[in-house]
NULUM-864599 format. One line per field, with one value per residue (C-alpha): residue in three letters; chain; x, y, z. Coordinates in nm, 2 decimals. Example, Ala and Ser with C-alpha at 12.3 -4.5 7.8 and 13.67 -1.06 7.14 Angstrom:
<pts>
resn c(ALA_SER)
chain c(A_A)
x c(1.23_1.37)
y c(-0.45_-0.11)
z c(0.78_0.71)
</pts>
This chain:
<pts>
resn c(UNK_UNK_UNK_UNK_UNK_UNK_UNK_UNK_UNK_UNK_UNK_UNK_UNK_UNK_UNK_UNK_UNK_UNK_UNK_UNK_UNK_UNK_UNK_UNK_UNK_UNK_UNK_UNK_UNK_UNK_UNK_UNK_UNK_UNK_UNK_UNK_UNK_UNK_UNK_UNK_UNK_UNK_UNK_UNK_UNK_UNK_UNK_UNK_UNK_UNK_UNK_UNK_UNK_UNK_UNK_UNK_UNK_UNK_UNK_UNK_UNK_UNK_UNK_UNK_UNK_UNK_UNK_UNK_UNK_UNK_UNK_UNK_UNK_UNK_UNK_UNK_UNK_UNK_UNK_UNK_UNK_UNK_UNK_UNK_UNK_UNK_UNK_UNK_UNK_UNK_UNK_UNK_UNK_UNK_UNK_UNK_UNK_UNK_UNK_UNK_UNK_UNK_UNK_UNK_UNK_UNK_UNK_UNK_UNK_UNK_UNK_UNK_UNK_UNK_UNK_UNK_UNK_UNK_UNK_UNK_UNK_UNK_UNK_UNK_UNK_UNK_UNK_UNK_UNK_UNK_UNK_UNK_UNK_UNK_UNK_UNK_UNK_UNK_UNK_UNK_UNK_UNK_UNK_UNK_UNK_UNK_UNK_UNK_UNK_UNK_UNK_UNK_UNK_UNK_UNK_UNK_UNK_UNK_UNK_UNK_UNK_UNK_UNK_UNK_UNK_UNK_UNK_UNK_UNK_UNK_UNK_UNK_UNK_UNK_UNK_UNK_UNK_UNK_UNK_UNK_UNK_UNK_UNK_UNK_UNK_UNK_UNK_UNK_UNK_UNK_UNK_UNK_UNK_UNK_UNK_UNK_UNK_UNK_UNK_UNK_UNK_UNK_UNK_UNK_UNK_UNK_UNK_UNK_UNK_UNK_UNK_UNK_UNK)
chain c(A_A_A_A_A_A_A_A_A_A_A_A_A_A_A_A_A_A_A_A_A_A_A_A_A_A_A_A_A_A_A_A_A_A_A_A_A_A_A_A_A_A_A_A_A_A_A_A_A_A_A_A_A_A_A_A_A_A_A_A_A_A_A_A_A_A_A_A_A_A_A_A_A_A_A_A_A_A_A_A_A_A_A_A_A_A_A_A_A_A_A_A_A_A_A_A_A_A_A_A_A_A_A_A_A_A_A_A_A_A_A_A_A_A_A_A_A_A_A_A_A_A_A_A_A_A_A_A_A_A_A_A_A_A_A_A_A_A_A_A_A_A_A_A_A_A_A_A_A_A_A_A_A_A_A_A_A_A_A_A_A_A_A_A_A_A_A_A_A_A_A_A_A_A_A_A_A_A_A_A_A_A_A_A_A_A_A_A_A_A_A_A_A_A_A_A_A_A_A_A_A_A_A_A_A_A_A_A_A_A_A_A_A)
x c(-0.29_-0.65_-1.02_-1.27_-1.58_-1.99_-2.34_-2.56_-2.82_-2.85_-3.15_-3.03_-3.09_-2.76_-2.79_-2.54_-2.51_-2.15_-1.81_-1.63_-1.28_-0.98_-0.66_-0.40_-0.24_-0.27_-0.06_-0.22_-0.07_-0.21_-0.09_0.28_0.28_0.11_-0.21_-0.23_-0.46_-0.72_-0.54_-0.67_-1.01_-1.13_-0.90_-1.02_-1.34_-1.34_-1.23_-1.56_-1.90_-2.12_-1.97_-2.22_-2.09_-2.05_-1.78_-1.59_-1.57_-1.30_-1.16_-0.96_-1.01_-0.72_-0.96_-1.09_-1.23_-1.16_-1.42_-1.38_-1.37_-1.09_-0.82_-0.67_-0.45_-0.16_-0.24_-0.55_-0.33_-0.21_-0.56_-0.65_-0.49_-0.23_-0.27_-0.06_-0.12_-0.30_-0.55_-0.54_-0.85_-0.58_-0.48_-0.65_-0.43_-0.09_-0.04_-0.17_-0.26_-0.61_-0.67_-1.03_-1.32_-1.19_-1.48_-1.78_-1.86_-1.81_-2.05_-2.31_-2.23_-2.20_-1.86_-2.08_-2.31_-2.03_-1.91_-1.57_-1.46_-1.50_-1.08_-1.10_-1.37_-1.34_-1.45_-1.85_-1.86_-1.64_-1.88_-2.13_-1.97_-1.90_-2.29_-2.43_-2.20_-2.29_-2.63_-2.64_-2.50_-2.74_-3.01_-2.84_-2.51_-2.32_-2.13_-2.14_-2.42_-2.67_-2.59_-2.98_-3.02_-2.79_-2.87_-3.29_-3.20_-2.94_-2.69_-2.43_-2.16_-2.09_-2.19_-1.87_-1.65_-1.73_-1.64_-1.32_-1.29_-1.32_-1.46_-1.32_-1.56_-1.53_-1.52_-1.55_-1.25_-1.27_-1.01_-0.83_-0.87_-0.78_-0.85_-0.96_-1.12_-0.87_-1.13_-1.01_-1.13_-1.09_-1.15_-0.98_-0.90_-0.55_-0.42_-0.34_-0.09_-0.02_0.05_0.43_0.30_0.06_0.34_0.55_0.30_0.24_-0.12_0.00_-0.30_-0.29_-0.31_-0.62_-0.66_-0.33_-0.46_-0.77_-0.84)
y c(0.04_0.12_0.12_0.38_0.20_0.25_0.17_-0.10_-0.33_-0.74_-0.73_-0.58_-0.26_-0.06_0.33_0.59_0.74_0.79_0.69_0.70_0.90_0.67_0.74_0.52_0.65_0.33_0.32_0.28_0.03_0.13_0.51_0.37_0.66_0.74_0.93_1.24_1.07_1.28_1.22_1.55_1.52_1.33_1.47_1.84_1.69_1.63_1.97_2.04_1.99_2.09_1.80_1.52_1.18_0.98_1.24_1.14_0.75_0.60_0.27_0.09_-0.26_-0.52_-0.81_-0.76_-0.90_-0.66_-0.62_-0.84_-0.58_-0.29_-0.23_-0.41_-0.68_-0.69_-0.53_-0.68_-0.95_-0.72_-0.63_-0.99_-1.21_-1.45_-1.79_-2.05_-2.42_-2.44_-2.15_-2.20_-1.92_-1.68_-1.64_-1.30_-1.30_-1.24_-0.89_-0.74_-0.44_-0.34_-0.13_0.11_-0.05_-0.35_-0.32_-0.32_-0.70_-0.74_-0.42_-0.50_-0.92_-1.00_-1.18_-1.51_-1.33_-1.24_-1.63_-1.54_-1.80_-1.84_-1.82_-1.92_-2.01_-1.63_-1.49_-1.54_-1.43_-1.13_-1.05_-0.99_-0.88_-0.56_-0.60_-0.58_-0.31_-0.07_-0.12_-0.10_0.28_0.35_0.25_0.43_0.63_0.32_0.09_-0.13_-0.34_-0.40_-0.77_-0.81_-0.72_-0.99_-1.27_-1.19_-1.26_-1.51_-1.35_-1.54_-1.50_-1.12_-1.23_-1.40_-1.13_-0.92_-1.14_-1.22_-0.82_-0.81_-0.52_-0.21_-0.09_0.09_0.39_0.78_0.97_1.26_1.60_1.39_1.05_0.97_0.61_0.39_0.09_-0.18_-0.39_-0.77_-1.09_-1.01_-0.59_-0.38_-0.03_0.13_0.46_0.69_0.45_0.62_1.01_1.03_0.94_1.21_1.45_1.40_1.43_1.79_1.67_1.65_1.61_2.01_2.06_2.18_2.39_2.59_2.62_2.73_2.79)
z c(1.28_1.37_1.22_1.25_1.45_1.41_1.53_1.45_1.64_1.68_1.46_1.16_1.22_1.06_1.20_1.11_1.41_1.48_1.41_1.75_1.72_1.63_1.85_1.68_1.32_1.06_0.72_0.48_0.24_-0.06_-0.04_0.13_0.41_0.72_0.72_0.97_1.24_1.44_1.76_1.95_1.89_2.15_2.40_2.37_2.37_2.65_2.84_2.64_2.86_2.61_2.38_2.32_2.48_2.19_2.05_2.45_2.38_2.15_2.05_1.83_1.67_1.68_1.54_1.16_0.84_0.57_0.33_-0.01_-0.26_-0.09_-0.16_-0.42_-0.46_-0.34_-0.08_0.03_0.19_0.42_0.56_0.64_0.94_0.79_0.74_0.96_0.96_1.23_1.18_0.72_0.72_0.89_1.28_1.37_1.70_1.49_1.40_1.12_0.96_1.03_0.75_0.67_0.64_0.86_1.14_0.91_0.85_1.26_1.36_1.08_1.11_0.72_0.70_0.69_0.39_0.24_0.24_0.50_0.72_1.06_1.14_1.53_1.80_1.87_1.54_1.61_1.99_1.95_1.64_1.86_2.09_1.88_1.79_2.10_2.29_1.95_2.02_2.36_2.28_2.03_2.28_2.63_2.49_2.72_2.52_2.82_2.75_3.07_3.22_3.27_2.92_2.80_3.03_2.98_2.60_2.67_2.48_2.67_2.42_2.49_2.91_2.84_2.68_2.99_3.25_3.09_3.03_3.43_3.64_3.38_3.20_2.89_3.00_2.90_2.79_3.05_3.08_3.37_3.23_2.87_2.75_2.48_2.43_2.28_2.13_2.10_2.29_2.53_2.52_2.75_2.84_2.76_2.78_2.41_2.32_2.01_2.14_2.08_1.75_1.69_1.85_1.63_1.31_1.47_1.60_2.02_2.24_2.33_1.85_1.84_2.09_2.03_1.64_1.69_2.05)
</pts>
C-alpha cells in the first residue's frame, strides 16, 4: 500500500517539482488487482551519476487523509483510517489502505479547508512535518530540513519529529545502499521492503536494465 509523494512549501507555495519514486506496490481497490509498481526505478537510478538527486530519494506514506471526492463509495472507506471508539474520526495508526491521492491534503495542508478532522494529536505535527521536509528539498534537494532553520522559525513541531526520528537521516538511495523513507510519526529509514514483490510482478530491481540496458 503506498502513495506517490510531492513538493510544496509552509507558505502556500504548491510547486510541481517532483513526485519522488514509490517502492511499495498498492491495490487499488477500485480496479480489484494490483498495479505493476515502478520498483526499479530508483534503484538503476542510482548506478546512474548523471541522474538528478531528486530521481535518488524515495518514500512511502503510512499516514493519510484521502481526498473527499476519489474514489467512490464503497470504496472510499477503505482509503480512510477506521474508526474505533476511542479515535470516532478514525485511528490512522491501524492499517489501512493508503490509496492515490492520499498525501495531497498533508503536503499542500488542506484537510482542515476541506472540513477533515483532526483524528489524533499526531495529525497536525506530522502535517507539517511532510510540509516542511518538501520544502526544505525544494529549497536545498535535502529533505532533511536544517535544525537552525526550524528552531529560528520555531517550527518546533517538525524539531520534534526529528528527534524522535533519531540520528538517521533520510537518506539518498545510492548503488550500495537502497532505502526509503517510511514516512509516519515517527519517520524512519527501511530497506525495499517490497522487492520479492516487484520480483515476482517481473519488475526485480535488476528490470530495467536487463530490458533496456
Amino acid at each position: 500500500m503506498s502513495v506517490e509523494t510531492s513538493s510544496t512549501s509552509r507558505l502556500g507555495f504548491t510547486p510541481t517539482i517532483l513526485f519522488a519514486v514509490k517502492i511499495m506496490p498498492r491495490r487499488t481497490p477500485q480496479l480489484g488487482r494490483t498495479l505493476s509498481p515502478p520498483c526499479t526505478t530508483t534503484s538503476v537510478g542510482a548506478k546512474m551519476p548523471s541522474t538528478p538527486t531528486l530521481f535518488k530519494l524515495t518514500s512511502t506514506v503510512n499516514r493519510s487523509y484521502q481526498i473527499t471526492y476519489w474514489p467512490n463509495p464503497p470504496n472510499k472507506q477503505l482509503c480512510n483510517a477506521p474508526p474505533t471508539p476511542a479515535h470516532p474520526s478514525g485511528d490512522p495508526n491501524i492499517d489501512y489502505f493508503k490509496c492515490h491521492s492520499g498525501e495531497l491534503m498533508l503536503v499542500f495542508g488542506t484537510w482542515r479547508k476541506w472540513g477533515l478532522p483532526e483524528r489524533d494529536s499526531n495529525d497536525t505535527p506530522f502535517t507539517q512535518f511532510i510540509i516542511d521536509s518538501w520544502s526544505s528539498f525544494v529549497r536545498t534537494q535535502n529533505p532533511n530540513p536544517s535544525l537552525a532553520f526550524l528552531q529560528a522559525r520555531g517550527y518546533s513541531n517538525t524539531t520534534a519529529e526529528l528527534a524522535l526520528a533519531g540520528s538517521t537521516p533520510w537518506a539518498e538511495v545510492t548503488a550500495r545502499s537502497q532505502t526509503l523513507r517510511f514516512l509516519e510519526w515517527p519517520s524512519r529509514q527501511v530497506g525495499f521492503r517490497e522487492s520479492a514483490q516487484c520480483a515476482a510482478l517481473g519488475q526485480a530491481l535488476g528490470y530495467i536494465l536487463q530490458r533496456y540496458g
